[in-house]
Structure formats: C-alpha cells, structure tokens
C-alpha positions, 0 to 999 in steps of 0.5 A, spaced: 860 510 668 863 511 661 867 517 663 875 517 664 880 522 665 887 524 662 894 523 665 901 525 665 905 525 671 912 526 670 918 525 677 925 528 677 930 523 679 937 525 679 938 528 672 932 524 668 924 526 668 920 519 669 914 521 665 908 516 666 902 518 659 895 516 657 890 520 654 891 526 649 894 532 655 901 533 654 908 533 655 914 538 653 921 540 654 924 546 652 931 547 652 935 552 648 929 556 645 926 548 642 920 545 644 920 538 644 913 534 645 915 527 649 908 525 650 904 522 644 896 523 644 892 517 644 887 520 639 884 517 632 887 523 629 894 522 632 894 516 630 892 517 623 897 522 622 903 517 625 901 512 619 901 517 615 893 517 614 893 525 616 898 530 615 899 535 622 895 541 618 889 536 617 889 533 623 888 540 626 882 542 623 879 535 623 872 535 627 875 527 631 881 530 633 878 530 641 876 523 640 881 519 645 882 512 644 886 511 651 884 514 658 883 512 666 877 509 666 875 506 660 879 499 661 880 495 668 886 495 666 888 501 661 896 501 657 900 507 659 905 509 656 912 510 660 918 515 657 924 517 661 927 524 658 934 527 660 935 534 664 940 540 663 939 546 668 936 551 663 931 547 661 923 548 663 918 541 662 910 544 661 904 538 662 898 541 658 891 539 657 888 539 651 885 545 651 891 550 651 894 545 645 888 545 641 887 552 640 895 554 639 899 550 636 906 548 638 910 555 634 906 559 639 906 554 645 914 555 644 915 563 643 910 564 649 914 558 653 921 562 651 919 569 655 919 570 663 919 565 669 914 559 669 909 563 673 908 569 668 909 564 661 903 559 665 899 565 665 900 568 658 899 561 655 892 561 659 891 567 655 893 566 649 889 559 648 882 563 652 884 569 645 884 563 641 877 561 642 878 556 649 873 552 648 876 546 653 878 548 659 885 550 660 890 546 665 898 548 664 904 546 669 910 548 668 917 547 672 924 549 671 930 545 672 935 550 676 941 545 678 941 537 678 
C-alpha cells in the first residue's frame, strides 16, 4: 500500500520505437555520438526546471529530485506519457532507472554509451554509477538497432 513502481517500455515496429512512459526511469537514443533523452521524469524538480523554476545544475543537487509525482500504483488510473521516436541502423536506445542517471550525468552516460557492443557499455555504465556513489539500485538495457 502506498507504493508504486516506474515504467518505460519501448517496442520497435518497422522503423519507429513506440515508448510508453511514467515515473522518473528513463529513455535515450544515441545516434551519431548524440544522446538525446526521449523520456521526460515525472519528478518535482523536473518539472521545476521545465517551468524554469530550477536550473539542471541545481536540480542536480536538489535534496526532492527523487520525489516522483507519476508512477504505477499510486492512482487507478495513472496518466502515461506516449512517444514515438524514428530509427536509423546505427543508433543504440538505453532505458535506465534512476539509479544510474542520478549518480552520472548525461556527458558521461554518452561518452560510455558511444564505446563497445551493448553488453560491455551496460556493464561500464553499472560501473560507473557504482563509482559514483550508487546509492539507488541500477537497471540499464541497451539494444542497437542492426537493420529495419
């Protein structure tokens, strides 16, 4: 009771990644070296800093920034947030929990993400956010995209 959980579920069909979204785990697509968040958190101090309220250097170290304001569980009848995003062969698409973008930032994320095949980038971002500090417990998937 009182608990809920995050979700982003993404399926590929033909070229596109259909993303289904709520909570404060995230989605990413790299392409060309370029991480690109597709995911927006459902989080106080996100949404602080979409209405400008906060910057991204102060959220960062902002003592609410795990505070969720959406998530599975908490409502009958929660609002998820729905994307599409378009694929080329070349590009790799990471979901993440909040415990490997809370403790790297997004630079580091796409300097490890741009190096290796997708299993050895999920283990050095683990790595990597263990390093950090990894206070939260650490989920990433990363898939590339071959051919369409």
């Amino acid at each position: 009771r009182g608990m809920g959980t995050t979700c982003t579920l993404g399926v590929i069909r033909g070229d596109y990644l259909y993303v289904a979204h709520i909570g404060d785990s995230r989605g990413y697509l790299l392409r060309g070296g370029v991480l690109d968040r597709f995911t927006d958190d459902h989080s106080v101090v996100e949404e602080e800093v979409r209405k400008g309220l906060l910057t991204p250097e102060e959220a960062w170290d902002d003592p609410r920034r795990n505070l969720i304001t959406r998530a599975i569980g908490l409502d009958d009848d929660p609002e998820v947030d729905t994307t599409s995003v378009p694929l080329k062969p070349g590009d790799r698409i990471m979901s993440c929990s909040d415990g490997l973008n809370s403790m790297i930032q997004d630079p580091e994320i796409e300097a490890i993400l741009s190096q290796g095949d997708a299993g050895n980038a999920v283990q050095a971002l683990i790595d990597a956010a263990n390093e950090a500090g990894g206070s939260d417990n650490i989920t990433v998937v990363v898939a590339d995209v071959i051919r369409l």
